[in-house]
C-alpha positions in Angstrom: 8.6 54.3 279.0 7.8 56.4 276.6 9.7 58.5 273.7 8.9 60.9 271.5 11.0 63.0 268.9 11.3 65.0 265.8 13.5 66.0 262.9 13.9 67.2 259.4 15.0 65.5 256.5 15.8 68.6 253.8 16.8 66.3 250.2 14.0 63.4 250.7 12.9 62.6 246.9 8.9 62.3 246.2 7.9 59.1 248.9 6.7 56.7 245.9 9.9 57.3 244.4 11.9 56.5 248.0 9.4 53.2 248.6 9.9 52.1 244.8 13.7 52.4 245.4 14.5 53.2 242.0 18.1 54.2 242.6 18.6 50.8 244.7 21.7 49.0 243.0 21.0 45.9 241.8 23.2 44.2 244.4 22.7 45.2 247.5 25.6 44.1 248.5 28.6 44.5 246.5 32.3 43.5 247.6 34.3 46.2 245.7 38.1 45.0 246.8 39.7 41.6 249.2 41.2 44.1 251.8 39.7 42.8 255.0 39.1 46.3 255.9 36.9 46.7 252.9 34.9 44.0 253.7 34.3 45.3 257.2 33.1 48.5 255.9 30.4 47.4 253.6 29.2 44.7 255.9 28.6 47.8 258.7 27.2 50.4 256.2 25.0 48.2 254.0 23.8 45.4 255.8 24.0 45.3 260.0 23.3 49.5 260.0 26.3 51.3 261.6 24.0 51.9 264.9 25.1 48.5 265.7 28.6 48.0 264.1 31.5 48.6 266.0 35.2 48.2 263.7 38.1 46.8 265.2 36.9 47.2 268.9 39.9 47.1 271.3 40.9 45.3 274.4 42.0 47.5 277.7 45.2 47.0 276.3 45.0 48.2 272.8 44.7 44.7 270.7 42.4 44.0 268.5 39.3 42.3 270.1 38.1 41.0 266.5 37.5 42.9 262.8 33.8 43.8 263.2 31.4 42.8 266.5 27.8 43.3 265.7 25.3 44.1 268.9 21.5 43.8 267.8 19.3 43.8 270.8 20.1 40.4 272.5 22.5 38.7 269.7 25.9 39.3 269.4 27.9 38.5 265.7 31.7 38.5 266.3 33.3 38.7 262.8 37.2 37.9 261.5 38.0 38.5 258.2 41.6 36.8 256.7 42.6 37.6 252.9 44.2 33.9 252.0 45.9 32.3 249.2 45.8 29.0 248.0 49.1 27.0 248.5 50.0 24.3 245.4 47.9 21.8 246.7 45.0 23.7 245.7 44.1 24.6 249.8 44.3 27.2 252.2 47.5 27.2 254.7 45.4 25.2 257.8 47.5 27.4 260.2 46.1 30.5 258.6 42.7 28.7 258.7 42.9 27.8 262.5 44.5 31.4 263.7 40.6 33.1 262.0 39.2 30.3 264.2 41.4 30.6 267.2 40.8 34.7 267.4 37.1 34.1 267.0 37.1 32.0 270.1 39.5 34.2 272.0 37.1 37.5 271.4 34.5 35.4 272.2 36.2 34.0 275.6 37.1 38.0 276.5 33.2 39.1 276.0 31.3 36.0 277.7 33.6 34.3 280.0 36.6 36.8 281.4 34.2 39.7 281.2 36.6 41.9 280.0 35.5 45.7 280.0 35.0 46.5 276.6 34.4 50.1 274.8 31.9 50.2 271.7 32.6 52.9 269.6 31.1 53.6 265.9 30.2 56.9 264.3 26.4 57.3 265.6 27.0 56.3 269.0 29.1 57.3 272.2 31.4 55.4 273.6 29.7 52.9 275.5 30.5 49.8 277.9 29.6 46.8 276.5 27.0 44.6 278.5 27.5 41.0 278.8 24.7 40.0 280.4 21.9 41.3 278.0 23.0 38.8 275.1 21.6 35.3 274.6 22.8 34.2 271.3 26.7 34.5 270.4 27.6 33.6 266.1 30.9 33.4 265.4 31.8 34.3 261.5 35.0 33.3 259.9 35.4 35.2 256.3 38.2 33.9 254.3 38.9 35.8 250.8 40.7 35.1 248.2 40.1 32.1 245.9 38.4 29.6 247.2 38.7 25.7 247.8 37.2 23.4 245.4 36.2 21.5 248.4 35.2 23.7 251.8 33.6 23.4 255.3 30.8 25.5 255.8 31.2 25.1 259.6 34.1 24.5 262.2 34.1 23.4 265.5 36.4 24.9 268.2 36.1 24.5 271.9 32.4 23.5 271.0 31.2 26.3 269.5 30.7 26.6 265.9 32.0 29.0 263.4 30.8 29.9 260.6 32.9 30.2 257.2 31.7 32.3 254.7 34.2 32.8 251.4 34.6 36.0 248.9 32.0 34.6 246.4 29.4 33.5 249.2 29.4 36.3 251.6 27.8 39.1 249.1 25.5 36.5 248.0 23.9 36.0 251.6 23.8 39.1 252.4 22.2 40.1 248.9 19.4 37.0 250.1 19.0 37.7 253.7 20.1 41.6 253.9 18.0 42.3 257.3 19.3 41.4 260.7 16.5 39.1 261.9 16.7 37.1 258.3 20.7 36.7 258.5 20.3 35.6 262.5 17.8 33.4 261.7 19.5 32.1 258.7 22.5 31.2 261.3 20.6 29.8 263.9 18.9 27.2 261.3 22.2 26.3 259.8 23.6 25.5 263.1 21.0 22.9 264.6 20.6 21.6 260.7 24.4 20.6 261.1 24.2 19.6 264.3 21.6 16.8 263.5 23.0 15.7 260.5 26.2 13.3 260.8 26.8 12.9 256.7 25.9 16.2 254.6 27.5 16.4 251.3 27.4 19.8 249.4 28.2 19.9 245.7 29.1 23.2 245.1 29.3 26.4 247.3 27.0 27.2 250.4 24.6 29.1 248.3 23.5 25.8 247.1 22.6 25.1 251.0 21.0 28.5 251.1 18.7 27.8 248.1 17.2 24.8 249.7 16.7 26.9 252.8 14.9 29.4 250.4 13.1 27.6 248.4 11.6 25.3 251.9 10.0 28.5 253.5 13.8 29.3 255.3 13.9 25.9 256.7 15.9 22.6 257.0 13.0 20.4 258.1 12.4 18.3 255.6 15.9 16.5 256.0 14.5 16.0 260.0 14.1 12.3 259.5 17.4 12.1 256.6 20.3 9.9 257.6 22.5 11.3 254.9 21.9 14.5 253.0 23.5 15.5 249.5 22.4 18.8 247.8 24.2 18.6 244.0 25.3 21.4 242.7 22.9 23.9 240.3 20.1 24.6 242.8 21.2 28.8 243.5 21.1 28.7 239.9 17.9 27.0 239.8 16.0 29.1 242.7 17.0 32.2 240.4 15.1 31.1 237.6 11.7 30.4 239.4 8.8 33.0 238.6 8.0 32.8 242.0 11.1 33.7 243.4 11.3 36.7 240.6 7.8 38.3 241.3 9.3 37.8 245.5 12.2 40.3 244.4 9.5 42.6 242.6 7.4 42.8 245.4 10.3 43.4 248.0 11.3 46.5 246.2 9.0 48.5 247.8 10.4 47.2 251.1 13.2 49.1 251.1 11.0 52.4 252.1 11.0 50.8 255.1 14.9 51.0 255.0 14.3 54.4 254.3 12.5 54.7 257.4 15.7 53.5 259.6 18.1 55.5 257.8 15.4 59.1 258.9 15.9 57.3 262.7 19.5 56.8 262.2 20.0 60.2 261.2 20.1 61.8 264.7 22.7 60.4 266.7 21.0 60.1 270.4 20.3 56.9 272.9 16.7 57.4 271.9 16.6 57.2 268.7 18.3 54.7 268.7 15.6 52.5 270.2 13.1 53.6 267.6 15.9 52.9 264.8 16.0 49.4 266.3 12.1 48.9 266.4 12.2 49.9 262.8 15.0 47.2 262.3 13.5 44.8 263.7 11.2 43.3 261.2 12.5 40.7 258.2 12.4 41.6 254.4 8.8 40.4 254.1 7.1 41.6 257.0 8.9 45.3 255.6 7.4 44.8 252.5 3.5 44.6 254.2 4.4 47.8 256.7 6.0 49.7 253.6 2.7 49.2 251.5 0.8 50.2 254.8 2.5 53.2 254.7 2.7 54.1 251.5 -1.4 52.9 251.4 -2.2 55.5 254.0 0.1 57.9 252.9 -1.8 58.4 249.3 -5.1 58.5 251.2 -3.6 61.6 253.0 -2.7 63.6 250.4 -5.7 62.9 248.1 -8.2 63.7 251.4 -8.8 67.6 250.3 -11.6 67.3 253.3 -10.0 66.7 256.6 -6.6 68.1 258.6 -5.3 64.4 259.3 -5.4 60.8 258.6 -4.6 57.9 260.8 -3.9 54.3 260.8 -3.1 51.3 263.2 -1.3 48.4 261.8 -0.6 45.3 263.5 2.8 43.8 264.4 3.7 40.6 266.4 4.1 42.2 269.7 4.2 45.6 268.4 1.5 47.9 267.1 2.2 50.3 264.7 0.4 54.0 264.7 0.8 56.0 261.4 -0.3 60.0 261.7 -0.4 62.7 259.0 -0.8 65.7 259.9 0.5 69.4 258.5 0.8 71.1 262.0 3.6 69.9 263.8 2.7 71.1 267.0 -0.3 69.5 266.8 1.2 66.7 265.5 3.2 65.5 268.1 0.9 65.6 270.4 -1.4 63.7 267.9 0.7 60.9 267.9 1.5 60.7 271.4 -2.1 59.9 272.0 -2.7 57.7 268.7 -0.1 55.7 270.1 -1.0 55.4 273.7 -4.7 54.3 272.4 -3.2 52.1 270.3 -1.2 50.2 273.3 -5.0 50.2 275.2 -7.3 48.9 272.1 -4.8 46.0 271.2 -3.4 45.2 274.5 -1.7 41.9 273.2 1.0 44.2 271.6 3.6 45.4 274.3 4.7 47.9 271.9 3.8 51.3 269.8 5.7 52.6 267.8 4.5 55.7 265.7 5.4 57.5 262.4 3.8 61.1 261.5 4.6 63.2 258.7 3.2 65.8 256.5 -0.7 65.3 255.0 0.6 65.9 251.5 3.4 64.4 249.7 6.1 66.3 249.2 10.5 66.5 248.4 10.6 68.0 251.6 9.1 66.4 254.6 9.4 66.3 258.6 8.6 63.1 260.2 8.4 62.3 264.3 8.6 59.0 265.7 6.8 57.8 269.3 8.1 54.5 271.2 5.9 53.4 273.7 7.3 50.2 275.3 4.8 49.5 278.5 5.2 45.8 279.2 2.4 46.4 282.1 -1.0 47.8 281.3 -2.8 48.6 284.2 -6.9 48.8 285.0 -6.3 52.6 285.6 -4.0 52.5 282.1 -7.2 51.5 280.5 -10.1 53.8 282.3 -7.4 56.6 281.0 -7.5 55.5 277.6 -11.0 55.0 277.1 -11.4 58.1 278.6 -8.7 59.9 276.5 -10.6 58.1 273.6 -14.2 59.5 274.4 -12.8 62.9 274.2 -10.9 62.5 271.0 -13.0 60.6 269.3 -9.6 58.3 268.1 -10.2 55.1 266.8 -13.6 54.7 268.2 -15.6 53.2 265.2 -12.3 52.4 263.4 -12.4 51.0 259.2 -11.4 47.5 259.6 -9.7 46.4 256.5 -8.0 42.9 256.2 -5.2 42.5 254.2 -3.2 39.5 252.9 0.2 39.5 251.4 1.7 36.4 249.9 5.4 36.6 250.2 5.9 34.8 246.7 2.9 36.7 244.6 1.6 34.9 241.8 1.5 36.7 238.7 -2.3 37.8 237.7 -3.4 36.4 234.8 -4.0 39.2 231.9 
């Protein structure tokens, strides 16, 4: 199938300034207030995108189904969010506790096992029955606020599946860390087999001391594969902080968020299909938005410096997706420019399933008009081909291409002066 659309953006700032994010806070992610509802909000605006954030979603017969249930693609994050206090002994109420625990399993019985019709509702989207059958992987959050425990279980079992808890100090700090979908997910994933295998893990401190060593081991528990007991002591958050590397990682990502930039254009027009190029955009993790943001940014400063010719292309290479980047002042023309950019692109690298193209203006400018092109053909035929070589040979696209190899270290050392 193939989509193609187009729309305006009227108050974009100058594109280096938008890929630099100079007005991103210095928290991405900020808890403002301990009302659950609070929470709810900035977890769907500021970290899951509210394409895929549906609040409060209700049963058939009006409860509550859970706080916040979070549909990317194939995963499914069901979220409950309790504001607790500490009784005199220093711990939460284990009633309180278990009810979070209880509801999370209940939602998650009504979704996956009595299939029970659910609306999804949010602000971008229309009402829309949810789909049981096109999720594989189910993460169940517990969020309990207030003050916290001195001594807390990262994890709870109930009915055999695992929960998540996640406390007022820890939750803006992983979703400061890992603030794309495919970084969080993985994040969970990882922490579930990690506790799985290990029968004695002691943590000294909160879970961002867990999170460091999962940062600071290239987002991975495997060097504790062989461990019979495991102890992380307190300090190593506060550690991973201080590295150079992991400061000149930050630096670097900063220009990533022009990628997030990116989403928000595809977010802005409230229709099924944009909604699939919103969620191609999404897709990638902090690091590989980092490389396509340069890309972009790269090819967009050749554009407007070429005084010569009346476009500029560029192909960049995903894992299963290309990517086809067009600028081009005549918007007629440019649509159909990219429709064909991207269909050679799916023939010259037929490993990628995937296109997905981004065309905008030649020059760079505070106003802009961008149009995006989805191309999803799992099946490339013989004829498919003939077509494309054809539709190359009259075009003249991408026949005797510049090859340029690029590498990107996720932690950059610092040059030397």
């Amino acid at each position: 199938m193939c989509y193609l659309f187009d729309f305006f953006k009227n108050a974009i700032p100058r594109l280096r300034d938008i890929f630099f994010s100079r007005s991103l806070p210095k928290n991405y992610f900020q808890i403002k207030g301990t009302k659950a509802e609070e929470i709810v909000h900035e977890l769907a605006i500021k970290t899951f995108l509210t394409d895929w954030c549906f609040l409060n979603p209700k049963l058939p017969n009006g409860n509550e189904l859970c706080d916040l249930l979070v549909i990317f693609d194939d995963t499914a994050i069901i979220w409950q969010i309790k504001d607790l206090k500490l009784g005199r002994d220093g711990k939460y109420k284990k009633a309180e506790v278990d009810k979070n625990l209880r509801q999370l399993s209940g939602a998650r019985r009504q979704l996956f096992n009595l299939n029970t019709p659910i609306k999804l509702e949010n602000s971008r989207r229309a009402i829309e029955k949810f789909d049981p059958k096109s999720i594989k992987k189910i993460y169940l959050n517990s969020v309990l606020l207030g003050e916290g425990e001195e001594a807390f279980s990262f994890v709870e079992e109930i009915k055999n599946h695992t929960v998540h808890v996640f406390t007022k100090e820890f939750l803006p700090i992983i979703l400061n860390e890992l603030n794309t979908v495919s970084d969080f997910v993985e994040y969970l994933e990882k922490k579930e087999v990690f506790f799985k295998k290990n029968d004695f893990l002691m943590v000294i401190g909160g879970e961002q001391e867990l999170l460091a060593v999962y940062v600071m081991n290239d987002r991975s528990f495997s060097r504790f594969d062989k461990s019979d007991h495991v102890l992380i002591t307190e300090g190593s958050w506060e550690h991973l902080q201080n590295k150079s590397e992991y400061k000149a990682k930050k630096k670097a990502d900063r220009i990533s968020y022009g990628w997030d930039s990116m989403i928000d254009r595809a977010h802005d027009t409230p229709s099924e299909e944009y909604e699939r190029v919103a969620r191609e955009l999404a897709r990638p993790n902090r690091f590989e938005r980092r490389y396509l943001s340069k890309a972009f940014l790269d090819a967009h400063i050749r554009a407007h410096k070429d005084n010569t010719h009346n476009l500029f292309r560029r192909i960049t290479l995903g894992e299963g997706i290309t990517y086809c980047f067009l600028f081009q002042d005549d918007l007629d023309q440019r649509k159909a420019m990219l429709a064909a950019i991207c269909w050679i692109g799916r023939g010259k690298y037929p490993q990628n399933k995937k296109v997905l193209g981004i065309a905008t203006e030649m020059k760079i400018r505070p106003i802009s008009s961008y149009a995006f092109c989805l191309l999803d053909m799992p099946t490339w035929t013989r004829e498919n081909q003939e077509n494309t070589e054809r539709l190359q040979k009259e075009t003249g696209i991408f026949v005797n291409p510049d090859i340029t190899y690029v590498h990107e270290d996720e932690y950059p050392k610092e040059k030397p002066l």
